[in-house]
mmCIF file of the N, C-alpha and C atoms, coordinates in Angstrom:
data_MODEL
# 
_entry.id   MODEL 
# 
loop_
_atom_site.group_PDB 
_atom_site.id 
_atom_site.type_symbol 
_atom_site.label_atom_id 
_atom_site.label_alt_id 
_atom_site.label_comp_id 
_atom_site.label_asym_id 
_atom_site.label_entity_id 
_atom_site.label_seq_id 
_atom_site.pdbx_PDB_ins_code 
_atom_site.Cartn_x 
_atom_site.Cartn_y 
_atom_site.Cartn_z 
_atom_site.occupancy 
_atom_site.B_iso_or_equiv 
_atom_site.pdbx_formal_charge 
_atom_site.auth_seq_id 
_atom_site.auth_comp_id 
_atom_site.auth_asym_id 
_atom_site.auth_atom_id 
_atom_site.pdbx_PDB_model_num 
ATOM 1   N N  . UNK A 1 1  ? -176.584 0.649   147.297 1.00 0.00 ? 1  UNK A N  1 
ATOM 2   C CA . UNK A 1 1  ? -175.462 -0.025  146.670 1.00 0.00 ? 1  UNK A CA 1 
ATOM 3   C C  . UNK A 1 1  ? -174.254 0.030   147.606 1.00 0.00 ? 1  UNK A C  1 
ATOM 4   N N  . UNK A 1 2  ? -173.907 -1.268  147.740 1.00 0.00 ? 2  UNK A N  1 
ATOM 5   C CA . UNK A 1 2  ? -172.055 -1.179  148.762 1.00 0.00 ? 2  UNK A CA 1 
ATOM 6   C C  . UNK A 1 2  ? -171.049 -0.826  147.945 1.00 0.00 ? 2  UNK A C  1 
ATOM 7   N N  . UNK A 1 3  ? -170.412 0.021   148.836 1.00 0.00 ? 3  UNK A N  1 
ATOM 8   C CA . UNK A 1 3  ? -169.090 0.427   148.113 1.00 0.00 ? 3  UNK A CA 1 
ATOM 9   C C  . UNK A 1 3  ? -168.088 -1.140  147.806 1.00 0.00 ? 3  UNK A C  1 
ATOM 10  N N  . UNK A 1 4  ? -167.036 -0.940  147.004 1.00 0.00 ? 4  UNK A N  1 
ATOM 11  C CA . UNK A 1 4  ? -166.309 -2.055  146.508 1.00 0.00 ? 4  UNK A CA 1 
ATOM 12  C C  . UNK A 1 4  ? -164.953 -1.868  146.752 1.00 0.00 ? 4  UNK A C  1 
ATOM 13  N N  . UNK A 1 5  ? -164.179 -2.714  148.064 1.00 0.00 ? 5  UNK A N  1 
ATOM 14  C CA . UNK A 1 5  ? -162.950 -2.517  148.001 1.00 0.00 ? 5  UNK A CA 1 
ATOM 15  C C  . UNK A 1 5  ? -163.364 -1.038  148.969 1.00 0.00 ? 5  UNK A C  1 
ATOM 16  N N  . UNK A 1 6  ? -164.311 -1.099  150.170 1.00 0.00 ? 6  UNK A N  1 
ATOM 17  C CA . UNK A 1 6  ? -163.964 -0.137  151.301 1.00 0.00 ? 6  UNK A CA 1 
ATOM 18  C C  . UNK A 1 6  ? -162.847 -0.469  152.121 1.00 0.00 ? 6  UNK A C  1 
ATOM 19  N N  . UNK A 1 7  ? -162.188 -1.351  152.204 1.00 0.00 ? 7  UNK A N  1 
ATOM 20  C CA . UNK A 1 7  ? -161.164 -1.415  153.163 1.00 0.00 ? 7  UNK A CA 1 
ATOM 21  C C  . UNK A 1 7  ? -160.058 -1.973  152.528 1.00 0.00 ? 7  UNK A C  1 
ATOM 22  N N  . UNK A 1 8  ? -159.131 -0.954  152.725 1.00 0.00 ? 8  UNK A N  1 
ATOM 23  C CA . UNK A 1 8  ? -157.589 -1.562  152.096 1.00 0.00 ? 8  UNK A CA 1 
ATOM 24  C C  . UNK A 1 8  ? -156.288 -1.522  153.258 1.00 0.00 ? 8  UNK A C  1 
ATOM 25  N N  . UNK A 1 9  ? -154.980 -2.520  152.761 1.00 0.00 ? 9  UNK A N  1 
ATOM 26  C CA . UNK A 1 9  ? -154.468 -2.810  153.219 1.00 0.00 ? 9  UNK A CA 1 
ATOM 27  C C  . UNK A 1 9  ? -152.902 -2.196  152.457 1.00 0.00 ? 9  UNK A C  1 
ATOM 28  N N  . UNK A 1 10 ? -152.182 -1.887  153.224 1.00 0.00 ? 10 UNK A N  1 
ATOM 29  C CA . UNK A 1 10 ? -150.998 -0.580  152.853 1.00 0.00 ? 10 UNK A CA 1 
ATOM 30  C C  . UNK A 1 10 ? -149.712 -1.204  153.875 1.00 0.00 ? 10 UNK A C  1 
ATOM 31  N N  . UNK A 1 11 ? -148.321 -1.413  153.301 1.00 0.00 ? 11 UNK A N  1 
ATOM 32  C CA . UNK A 1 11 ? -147.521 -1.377  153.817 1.00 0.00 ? 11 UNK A CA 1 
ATOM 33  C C  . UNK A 1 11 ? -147.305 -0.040  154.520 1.00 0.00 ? 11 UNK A C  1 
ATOM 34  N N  . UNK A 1 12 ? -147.323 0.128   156.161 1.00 0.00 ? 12 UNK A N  1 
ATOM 35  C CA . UNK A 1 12 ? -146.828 1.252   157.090 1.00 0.00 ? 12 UNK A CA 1 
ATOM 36  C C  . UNK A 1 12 ? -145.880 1.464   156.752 1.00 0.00 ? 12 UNK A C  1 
ATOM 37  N N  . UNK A 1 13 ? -144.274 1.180   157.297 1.00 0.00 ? 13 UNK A N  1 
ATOM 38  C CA . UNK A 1 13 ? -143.290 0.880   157.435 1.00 0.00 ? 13 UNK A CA 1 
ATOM 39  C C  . UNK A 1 13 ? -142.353 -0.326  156.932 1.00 0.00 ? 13 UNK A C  1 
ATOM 40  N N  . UNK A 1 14 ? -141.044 0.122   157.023 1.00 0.00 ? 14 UNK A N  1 
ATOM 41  C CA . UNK A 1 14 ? -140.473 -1.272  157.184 1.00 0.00 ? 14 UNK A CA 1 
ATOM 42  C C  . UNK A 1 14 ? -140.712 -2.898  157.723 1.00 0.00 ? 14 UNK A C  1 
ATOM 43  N N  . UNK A 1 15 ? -141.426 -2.239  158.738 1.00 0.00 ? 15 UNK A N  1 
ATOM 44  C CA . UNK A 1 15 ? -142.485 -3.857  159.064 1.00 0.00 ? 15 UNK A CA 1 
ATOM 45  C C  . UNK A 1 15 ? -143.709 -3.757  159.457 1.00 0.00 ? 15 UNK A C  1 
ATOM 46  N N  . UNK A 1 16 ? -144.507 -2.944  159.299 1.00 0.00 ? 16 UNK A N  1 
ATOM 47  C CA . UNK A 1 16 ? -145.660 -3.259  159.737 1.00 0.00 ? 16 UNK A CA 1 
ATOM 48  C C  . UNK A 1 16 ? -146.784 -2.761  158.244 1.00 0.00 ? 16 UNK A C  1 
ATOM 49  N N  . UNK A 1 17 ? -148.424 -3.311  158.631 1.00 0.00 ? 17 UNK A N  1 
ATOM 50  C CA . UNK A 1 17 ? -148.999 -3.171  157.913 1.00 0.00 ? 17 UNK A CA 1 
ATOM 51  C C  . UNK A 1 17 ? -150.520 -1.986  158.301 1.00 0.00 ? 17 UNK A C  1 
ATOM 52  N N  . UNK A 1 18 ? -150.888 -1.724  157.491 1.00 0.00 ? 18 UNK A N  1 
ATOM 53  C CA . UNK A 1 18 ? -151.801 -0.569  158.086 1.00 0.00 ? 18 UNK A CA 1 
ATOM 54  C C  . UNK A 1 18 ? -153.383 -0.610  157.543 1.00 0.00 ? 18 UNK A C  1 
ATOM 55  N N  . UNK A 1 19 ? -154.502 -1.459  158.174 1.00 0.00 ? 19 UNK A N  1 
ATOM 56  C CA . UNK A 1 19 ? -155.764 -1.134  157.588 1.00 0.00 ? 19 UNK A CA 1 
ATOM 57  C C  . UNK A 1 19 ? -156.674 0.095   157.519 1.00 0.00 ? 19 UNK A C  1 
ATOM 58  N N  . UNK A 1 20 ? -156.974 0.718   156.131 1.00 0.00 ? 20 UNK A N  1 
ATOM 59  C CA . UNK A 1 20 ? -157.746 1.544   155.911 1.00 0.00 ? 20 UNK A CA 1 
ATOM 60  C C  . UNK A 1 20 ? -159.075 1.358   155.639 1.00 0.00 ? 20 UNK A C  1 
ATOM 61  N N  . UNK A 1 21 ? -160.318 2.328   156.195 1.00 0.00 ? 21 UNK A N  1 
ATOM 62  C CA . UNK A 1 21 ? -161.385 2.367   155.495 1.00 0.00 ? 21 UNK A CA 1 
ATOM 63  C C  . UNK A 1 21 ? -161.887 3.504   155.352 1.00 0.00 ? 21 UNK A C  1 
ATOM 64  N N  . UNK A 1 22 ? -161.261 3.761   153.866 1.00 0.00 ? 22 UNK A N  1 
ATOM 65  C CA . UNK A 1 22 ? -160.982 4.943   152.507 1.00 0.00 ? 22 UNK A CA 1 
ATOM 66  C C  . UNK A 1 22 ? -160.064 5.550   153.062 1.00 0.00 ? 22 UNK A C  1 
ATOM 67  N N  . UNK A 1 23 ? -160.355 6.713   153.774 1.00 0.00 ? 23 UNK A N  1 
ATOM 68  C CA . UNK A 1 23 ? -158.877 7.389   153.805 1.00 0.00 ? 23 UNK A CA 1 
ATOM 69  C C  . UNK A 1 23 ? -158.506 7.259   155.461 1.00 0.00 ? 23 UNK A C  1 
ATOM 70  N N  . UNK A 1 24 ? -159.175 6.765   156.326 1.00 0.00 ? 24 UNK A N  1 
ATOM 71  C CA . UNK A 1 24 ? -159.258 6.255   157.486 1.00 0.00 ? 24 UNK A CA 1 
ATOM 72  C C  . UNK A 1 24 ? -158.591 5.182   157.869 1.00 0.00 ? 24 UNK A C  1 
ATOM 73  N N  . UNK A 1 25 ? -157.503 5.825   158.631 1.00 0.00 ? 25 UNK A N  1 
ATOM 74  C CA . UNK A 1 25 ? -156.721 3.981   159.730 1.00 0.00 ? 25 UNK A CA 1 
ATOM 75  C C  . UNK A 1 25 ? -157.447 3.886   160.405 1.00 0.00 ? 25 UNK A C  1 
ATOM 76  N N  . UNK A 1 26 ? -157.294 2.216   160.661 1.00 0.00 ? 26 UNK A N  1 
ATOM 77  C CA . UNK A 1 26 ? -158.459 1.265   161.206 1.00 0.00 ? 26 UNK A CA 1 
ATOM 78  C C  . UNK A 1 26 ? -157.498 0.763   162.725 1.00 0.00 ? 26 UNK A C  1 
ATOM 79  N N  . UNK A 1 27 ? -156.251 0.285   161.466 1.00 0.00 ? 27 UNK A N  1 
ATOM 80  C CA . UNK A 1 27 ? -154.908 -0.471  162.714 1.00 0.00 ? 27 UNK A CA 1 
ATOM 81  C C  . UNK A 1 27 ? -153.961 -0.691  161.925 1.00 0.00 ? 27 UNK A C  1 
ATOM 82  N N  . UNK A 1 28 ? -153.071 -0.603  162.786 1.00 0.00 ? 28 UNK A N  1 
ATOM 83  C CA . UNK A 1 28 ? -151.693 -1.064  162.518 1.00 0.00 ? 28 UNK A CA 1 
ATOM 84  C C  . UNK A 1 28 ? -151.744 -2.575  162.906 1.00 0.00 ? 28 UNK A C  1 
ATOM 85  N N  . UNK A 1 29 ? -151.026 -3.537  161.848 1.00 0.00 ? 29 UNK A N  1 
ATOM 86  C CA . UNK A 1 29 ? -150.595 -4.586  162.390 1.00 0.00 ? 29 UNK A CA 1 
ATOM 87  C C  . UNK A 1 29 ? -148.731 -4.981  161.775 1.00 0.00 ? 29 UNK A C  1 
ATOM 88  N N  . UNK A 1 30 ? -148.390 -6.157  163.038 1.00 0.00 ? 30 UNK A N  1 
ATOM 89  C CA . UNK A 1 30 ? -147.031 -6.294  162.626 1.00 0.00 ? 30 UNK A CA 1 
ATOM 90  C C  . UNK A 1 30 ? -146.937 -7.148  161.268 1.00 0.00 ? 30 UNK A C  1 
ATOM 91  N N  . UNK A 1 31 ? -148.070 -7.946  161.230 1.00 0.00 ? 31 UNK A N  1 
ATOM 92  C CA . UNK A 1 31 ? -147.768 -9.381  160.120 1.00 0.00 ? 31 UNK A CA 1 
ATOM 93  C C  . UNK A 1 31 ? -149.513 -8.716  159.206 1.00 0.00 ? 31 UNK A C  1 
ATOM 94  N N  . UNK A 1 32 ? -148.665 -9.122  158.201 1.00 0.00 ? 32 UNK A N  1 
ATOM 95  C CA . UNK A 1 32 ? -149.496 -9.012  157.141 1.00 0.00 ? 32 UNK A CA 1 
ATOM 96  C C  . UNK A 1 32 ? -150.911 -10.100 156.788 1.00 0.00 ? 32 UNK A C  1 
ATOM 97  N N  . UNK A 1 33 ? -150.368 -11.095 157.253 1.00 0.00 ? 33 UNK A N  1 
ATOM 98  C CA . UNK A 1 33 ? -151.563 -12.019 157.814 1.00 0.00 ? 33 UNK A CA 1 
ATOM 99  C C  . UNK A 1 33 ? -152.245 -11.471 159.008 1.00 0.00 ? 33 UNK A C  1 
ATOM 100 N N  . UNK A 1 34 ? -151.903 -10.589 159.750 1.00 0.00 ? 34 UNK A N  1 
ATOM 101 C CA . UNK A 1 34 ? -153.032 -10.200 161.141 1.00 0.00 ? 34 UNK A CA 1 
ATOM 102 C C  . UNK A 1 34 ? -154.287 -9.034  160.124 1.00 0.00 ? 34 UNK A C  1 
ATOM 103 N N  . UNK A 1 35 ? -152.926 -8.706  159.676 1.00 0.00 ? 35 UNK A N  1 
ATOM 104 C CA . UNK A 1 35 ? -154.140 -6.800  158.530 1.00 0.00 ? 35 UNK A CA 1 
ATOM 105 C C  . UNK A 1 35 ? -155.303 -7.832  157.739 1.00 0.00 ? 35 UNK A C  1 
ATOM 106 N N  . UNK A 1 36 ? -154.886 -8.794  156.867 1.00 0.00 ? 36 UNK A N  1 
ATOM 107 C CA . UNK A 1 36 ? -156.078 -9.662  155.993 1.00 0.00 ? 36 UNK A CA 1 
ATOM 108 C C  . UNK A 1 36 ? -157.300 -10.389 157.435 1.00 0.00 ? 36 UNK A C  1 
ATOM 109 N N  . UNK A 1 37 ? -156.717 -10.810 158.172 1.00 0.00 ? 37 UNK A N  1 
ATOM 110 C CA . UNK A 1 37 ? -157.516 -11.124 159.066 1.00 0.00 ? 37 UNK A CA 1 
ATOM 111 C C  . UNK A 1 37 ? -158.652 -10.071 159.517 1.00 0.00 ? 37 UNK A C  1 
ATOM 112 N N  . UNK A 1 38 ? -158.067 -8.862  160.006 1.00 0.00 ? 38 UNK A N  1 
ATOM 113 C CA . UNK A 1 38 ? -158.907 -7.568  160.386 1.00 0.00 ? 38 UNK A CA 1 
ATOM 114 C C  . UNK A 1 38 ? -159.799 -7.132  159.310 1.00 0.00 ? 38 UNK A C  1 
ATOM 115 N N  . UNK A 1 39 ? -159.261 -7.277  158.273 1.00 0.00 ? 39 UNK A N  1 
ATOM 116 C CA . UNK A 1 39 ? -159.602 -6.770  156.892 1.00 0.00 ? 39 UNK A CA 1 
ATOM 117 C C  . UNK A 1 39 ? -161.042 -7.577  156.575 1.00 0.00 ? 39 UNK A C  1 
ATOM 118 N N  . UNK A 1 40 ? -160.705 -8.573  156.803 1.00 0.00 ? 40 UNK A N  1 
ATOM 119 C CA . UNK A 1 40 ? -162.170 -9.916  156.636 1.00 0.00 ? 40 UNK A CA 1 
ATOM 120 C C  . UNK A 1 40 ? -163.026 -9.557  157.478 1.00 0.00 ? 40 UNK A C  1 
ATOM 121 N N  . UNK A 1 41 ? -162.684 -9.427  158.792 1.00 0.00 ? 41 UNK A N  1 
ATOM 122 C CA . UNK A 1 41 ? -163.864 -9.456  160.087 1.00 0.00 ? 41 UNK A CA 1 
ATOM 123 C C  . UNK A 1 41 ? -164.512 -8.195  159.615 1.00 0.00 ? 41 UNK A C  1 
ATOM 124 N N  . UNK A 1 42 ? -163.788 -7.391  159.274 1.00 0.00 ? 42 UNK A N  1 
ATOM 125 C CA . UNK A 1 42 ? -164.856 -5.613  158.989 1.00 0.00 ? 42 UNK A CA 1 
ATOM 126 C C  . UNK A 1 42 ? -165.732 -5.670  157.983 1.00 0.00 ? 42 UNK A C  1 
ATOM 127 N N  . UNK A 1 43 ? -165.153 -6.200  156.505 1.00 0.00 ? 43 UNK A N  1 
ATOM 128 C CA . UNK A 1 43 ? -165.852 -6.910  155.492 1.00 0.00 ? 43 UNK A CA 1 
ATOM 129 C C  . UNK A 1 43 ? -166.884 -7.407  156.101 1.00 0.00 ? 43 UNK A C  1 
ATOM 130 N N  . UNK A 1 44 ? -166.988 -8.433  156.669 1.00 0.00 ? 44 UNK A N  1 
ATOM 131 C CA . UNK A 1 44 ? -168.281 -9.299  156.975 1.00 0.00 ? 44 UNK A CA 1 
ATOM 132 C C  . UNK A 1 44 ? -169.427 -8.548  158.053 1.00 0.00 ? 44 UNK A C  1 
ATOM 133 N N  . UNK A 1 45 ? -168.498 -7.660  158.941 1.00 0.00 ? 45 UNK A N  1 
ATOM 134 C CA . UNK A 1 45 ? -169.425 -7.041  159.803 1.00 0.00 ? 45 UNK A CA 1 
ATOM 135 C C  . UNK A 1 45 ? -170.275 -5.949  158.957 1.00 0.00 ? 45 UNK A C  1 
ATOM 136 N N  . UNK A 1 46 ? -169.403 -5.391  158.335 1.00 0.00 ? 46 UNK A N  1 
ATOM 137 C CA . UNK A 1 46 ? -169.991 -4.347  157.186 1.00 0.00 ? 46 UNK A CA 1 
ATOM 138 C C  . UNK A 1 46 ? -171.618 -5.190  156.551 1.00 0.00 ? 46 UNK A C  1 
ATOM 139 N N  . UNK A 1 47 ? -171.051 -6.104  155.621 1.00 0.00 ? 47 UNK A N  1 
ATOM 140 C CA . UNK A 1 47 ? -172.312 -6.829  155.273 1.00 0.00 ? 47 UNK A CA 1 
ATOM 141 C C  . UNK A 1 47 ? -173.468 -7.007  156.107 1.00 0.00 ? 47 UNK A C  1 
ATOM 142 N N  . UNK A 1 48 ? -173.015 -7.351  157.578 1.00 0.00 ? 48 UNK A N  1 
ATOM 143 C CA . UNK A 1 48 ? -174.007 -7.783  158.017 1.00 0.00 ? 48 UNK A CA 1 
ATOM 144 C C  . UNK A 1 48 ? -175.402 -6.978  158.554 1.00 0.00 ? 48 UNK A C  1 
ATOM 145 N N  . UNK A 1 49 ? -174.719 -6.034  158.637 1.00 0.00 ? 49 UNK A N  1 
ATOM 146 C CA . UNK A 1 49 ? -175.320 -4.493  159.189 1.00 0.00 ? 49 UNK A CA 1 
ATOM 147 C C  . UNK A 1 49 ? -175.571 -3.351  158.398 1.00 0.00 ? 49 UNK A C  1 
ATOM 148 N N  . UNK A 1 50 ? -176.933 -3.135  158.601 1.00 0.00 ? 50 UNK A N  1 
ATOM 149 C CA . UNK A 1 50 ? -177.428 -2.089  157.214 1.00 0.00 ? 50 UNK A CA 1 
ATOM 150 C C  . UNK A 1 50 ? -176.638 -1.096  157.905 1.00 0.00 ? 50 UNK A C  1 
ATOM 151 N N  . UNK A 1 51 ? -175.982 0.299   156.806 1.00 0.00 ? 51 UNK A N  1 
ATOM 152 C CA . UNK A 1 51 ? -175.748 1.658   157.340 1.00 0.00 ? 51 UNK A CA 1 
ATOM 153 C C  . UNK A 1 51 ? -176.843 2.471   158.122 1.00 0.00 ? 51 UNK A C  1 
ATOM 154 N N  . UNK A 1 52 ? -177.018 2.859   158.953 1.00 0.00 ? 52 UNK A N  1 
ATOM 155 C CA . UNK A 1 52 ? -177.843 4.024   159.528 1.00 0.00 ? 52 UNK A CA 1 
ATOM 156 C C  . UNK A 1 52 ? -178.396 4.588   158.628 1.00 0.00 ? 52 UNK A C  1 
ATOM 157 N N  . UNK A 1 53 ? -179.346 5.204   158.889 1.00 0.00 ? 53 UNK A N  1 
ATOM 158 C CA . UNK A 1 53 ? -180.395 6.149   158.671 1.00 0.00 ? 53 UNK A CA 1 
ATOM 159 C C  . UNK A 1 53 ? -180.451 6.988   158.899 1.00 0.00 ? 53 UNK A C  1 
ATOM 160 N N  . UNK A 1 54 ? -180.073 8.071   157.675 1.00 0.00 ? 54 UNK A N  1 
ATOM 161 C CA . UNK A 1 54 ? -179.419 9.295   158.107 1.00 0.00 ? 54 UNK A CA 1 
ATOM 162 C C  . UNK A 1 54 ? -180.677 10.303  158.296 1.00 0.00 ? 54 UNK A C  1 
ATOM 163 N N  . UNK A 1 55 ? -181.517 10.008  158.564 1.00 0.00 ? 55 UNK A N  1 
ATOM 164 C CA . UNK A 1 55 ? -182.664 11.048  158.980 1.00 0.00 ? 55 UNK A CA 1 
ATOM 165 C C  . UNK A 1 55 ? -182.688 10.536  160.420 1.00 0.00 ? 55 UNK A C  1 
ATOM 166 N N  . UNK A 1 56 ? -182.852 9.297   161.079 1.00 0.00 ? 56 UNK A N  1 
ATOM 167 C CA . UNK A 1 56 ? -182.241 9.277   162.595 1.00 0.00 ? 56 UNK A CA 1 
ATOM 168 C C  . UNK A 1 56 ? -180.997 9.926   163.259 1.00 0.00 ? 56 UNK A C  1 
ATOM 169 N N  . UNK A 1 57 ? -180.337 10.438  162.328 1.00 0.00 ? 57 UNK A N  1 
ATOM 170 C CA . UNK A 1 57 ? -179.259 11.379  162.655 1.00 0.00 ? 57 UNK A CA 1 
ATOM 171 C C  . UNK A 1 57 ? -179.304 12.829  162.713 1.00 0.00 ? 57 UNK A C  1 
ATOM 172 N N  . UNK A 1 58 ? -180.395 13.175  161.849 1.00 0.00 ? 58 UNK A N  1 
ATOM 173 C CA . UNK A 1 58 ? -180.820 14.393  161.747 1.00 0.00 ? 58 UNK A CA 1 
ATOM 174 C C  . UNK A 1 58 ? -181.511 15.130  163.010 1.00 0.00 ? 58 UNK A C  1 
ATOM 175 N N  . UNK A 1 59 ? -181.429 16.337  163.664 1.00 0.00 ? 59 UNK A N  1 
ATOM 176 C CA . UNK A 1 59 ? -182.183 16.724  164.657 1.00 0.00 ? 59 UNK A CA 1 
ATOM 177 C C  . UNK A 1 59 ? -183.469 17.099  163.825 1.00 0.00 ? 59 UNK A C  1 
ATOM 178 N N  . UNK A 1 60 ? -184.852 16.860  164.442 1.00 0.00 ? 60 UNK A N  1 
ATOM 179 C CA . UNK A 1 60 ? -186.131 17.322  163.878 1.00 0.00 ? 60 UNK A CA 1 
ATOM 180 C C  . UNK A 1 60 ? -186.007 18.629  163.533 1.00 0.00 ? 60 UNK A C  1 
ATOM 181 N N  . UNK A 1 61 ? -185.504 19.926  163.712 1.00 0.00 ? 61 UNK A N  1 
ATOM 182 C CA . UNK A 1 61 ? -185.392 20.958  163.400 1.00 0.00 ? 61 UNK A CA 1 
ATOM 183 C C  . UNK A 1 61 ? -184.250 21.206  162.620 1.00 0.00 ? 61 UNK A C  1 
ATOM 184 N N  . UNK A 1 62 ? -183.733 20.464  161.895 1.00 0.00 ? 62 UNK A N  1 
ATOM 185 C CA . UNK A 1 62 ? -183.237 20.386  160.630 1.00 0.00 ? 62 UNK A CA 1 
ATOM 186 C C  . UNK A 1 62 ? -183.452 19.527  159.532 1.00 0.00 ? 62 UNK A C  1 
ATOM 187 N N  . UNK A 1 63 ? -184.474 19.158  159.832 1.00 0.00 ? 63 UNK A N  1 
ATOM 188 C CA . UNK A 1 63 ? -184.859 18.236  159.052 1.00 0.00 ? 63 UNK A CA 1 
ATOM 189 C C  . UNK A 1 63 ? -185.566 18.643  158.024 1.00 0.00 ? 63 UNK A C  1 
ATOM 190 N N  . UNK A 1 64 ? -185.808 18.467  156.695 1.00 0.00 ? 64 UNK A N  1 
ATOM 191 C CA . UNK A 1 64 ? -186.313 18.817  155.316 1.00 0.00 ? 64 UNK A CA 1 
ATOM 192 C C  . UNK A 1 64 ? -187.852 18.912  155.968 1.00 0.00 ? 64 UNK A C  1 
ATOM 193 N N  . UNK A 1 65 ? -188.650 19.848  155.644 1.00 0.00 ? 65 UNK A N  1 
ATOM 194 C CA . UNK A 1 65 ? -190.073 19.986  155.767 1.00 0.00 ? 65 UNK A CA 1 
ATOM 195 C C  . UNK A 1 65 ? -190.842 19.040  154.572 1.00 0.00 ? 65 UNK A C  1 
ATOM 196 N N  . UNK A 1 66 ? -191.816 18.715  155.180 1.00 0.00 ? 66 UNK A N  1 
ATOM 197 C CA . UNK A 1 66 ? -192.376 17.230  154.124 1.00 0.00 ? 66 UNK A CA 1 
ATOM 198 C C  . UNK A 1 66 ? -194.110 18.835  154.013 1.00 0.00 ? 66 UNK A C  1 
ATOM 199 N N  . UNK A 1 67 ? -194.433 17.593  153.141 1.00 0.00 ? 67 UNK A N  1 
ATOM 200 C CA . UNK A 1 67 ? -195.010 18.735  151.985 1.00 0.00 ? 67 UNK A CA 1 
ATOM 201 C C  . UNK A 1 67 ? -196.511 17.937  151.500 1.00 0.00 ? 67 UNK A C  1 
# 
């Protein structure tokens, strides 16, 4: 299941804008139209690409013994 609303968009400062994904900055931008822009491209890349496989991450000697 995909998370909903992984990437949000936060006034920084007085002028700039700041993309998050969850509690993670992504970027700063000056215009709030550049952050929705960034905001889309990650969205779509997200979709496009399954998450890893977190047993390919695992070293074999930590890995759960199968049975």
């Amino acid at each position: 299941m995909q998370e909903q609303n992984k990437f949000s968009i936060e006034k920084w400062d007085h002028r700039h804008w700041a993309v998050f994904e969850g509690y993670e900055l992504v970027c700063v931008t000056v215009y709030r139209k550049g952050a929705l822009e960034v905001k889309k491209r990650l969205e779509q890349r997200a979709s496009e690409q399954p998450p890893p496989a977190v047993e390919s991450a695992i070293s074999p000697s930590l890995a759960r013994p199968t049975q």
